[in-house]
C-alpha positions, 0 to 999 in steps of 0.5 A, spaced: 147 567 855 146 558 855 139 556 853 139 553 860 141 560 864 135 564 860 130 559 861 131 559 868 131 567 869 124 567 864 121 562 869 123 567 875 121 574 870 116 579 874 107 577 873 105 582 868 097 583 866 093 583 859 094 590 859 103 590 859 101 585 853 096 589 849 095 596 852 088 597 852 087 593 845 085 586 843 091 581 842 092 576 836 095 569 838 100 566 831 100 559 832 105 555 828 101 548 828 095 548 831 096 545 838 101 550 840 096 555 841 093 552 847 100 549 849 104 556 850 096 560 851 091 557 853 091 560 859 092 567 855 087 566 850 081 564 856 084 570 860 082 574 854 076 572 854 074 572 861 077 579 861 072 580 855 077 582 851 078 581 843 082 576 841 083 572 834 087 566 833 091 566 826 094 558 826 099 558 820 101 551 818 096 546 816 097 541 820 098 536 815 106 533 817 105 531 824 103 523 821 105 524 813 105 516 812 097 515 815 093 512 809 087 513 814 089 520 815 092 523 808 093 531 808 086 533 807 083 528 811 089 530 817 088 538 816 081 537 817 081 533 823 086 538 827 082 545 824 076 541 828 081 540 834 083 547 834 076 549 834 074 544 839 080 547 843 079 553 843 071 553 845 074 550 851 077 557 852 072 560 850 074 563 844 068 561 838 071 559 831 069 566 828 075 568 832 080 563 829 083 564 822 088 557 818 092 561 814 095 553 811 102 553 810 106 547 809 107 544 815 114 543 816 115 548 810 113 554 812 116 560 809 121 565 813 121 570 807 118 571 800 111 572 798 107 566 801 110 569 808 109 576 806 101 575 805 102 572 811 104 578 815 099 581 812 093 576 814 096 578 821 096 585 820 088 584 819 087 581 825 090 586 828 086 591 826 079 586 826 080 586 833 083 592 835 090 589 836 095 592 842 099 586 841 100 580 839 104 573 841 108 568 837 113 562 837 119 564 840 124 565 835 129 561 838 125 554 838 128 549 834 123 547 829 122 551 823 115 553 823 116 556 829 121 560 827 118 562 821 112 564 824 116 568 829 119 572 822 113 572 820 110 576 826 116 580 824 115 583 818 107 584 820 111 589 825 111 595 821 104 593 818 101 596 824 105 601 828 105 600 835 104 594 836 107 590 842 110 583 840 112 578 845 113 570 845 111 564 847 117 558 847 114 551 846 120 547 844 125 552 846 124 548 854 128 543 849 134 546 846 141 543 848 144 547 856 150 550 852 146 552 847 147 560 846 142 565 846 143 571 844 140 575 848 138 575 855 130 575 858 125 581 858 118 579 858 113 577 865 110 571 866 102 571 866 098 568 872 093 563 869 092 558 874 084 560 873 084 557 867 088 551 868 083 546 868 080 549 861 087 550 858 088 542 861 083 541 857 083 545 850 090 541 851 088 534 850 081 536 845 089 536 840 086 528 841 091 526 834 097 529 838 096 526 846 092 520 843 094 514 839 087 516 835 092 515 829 095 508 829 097 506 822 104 511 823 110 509 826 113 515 825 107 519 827 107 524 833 105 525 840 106 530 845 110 526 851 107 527 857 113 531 860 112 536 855 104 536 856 106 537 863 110 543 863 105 547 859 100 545 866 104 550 870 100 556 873 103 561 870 105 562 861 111 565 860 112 572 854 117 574 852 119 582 850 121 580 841 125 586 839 124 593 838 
């Protein structure tokens, strides 16, 4: 199936509730970076917490590859500075920073398989249990961006950690892939109406101030999120997408 065709069939799939995505439980949200969490579940995250439902954020990567040439910024500095923001974020939806673990993998370099990604797993699978988890959200496995698909096979090799666990993704670079690109698979999942917590998702979203701002200006090679792609993410609606048996 083209990559335009399925995201164009998970934009029109079926409204689901918190209870399709994690049954009666808790959920885990696995974020490659921290940003992605409040881009593809914010609303998720501040509809969990409204619903008083438990929930714990696990951010894999550190963070630290997104300005690599920033003398203002080194790796450490930079990590610290985008854990506060993650934190800042998710208050804004609610979630308090007891909820929230960094597993601080390399970003850009986080691992598919081997012992690093399997302690992580492991990390996903405490979550899931400190949270009573029924399901768990992840990067799409089809995003073009290593980290993201990484942390999808991380996700997998927590599946048999914690039996019974309902695993969906979320795309976030997917939206980018080439039109023809072939995916091998056609969507299952629902989309999740979070236009009650769209002004909050709005701004956890821009509380990622080194990823929407010039905060960091000593990088020409630094990132920022385009207005178009902060945008899509402002939708009334999130997409989680069925990851496999």
């Amino acid at each position: 199936m083209r990559a335009d065709a399925f995201l164009a069939a998970a934009e029109a799939l079926p409204f689901g509730s918190l209870d399709d995505l994690a049954g009666g439980g808790g959920l885990v949200v696995v974020a490659p970076h921290p940003d992605d969490e409040s881009l593809g579940c914010g609303g998720l995250i501040a509809a969990c917490v409204a619903q008083g439902r438990d929930l714990r954020l696990v951010v894999v990567s550190d963070g630290a590859g997104s300005h690599p040439n920033s003398r203002a910024y080194p790796p450490d500095r930079l990590i610290a500075l985008r854990e506060a923001e993650t934190v800042a974020a998710a208050a804004t939806l609610g979630l308090s920073a007891e909820r929230i673990a960094f597993l601080r993998l390399p970003d850009r370099a986080v691992p598919r398989s081997g012992p690093a990604a399997e302690a992580a797993a492991r990390s996903l699978a405490r979550a899931a249990e400190d949270c009573g988890a029924g399901g768990l959200v992840v990067t799409w496995r089809h995003d073009p961006h290593a980290d993201h698909a990484a942390s999808a096979a991380i996700a997998a090799l927590a599946r048999p950690l914690r039996p019974g666990l309902r695993v969906h993704a979320y795309p976030v670079w997917g939206w980018s892939l080439p039109p023809g690109t072939e995916i091998d698979e056609a969507p299952r999942g629902l989309r999740l109406d979070v236009s009650a917590h769209l002004a909050a998702k709005e701004r956890a979203i821009h509380a990622h101030r080194s990823q929407v701002e010039a905060l960091i200006d000593d990088d020409p090679e630094g990132f920022r999120l385009p207005p178009e792609m902060i945008a899509r993410f402002l939708r009334p609606f999130e997409i989680f997408l069925e990851a496999g048996p």
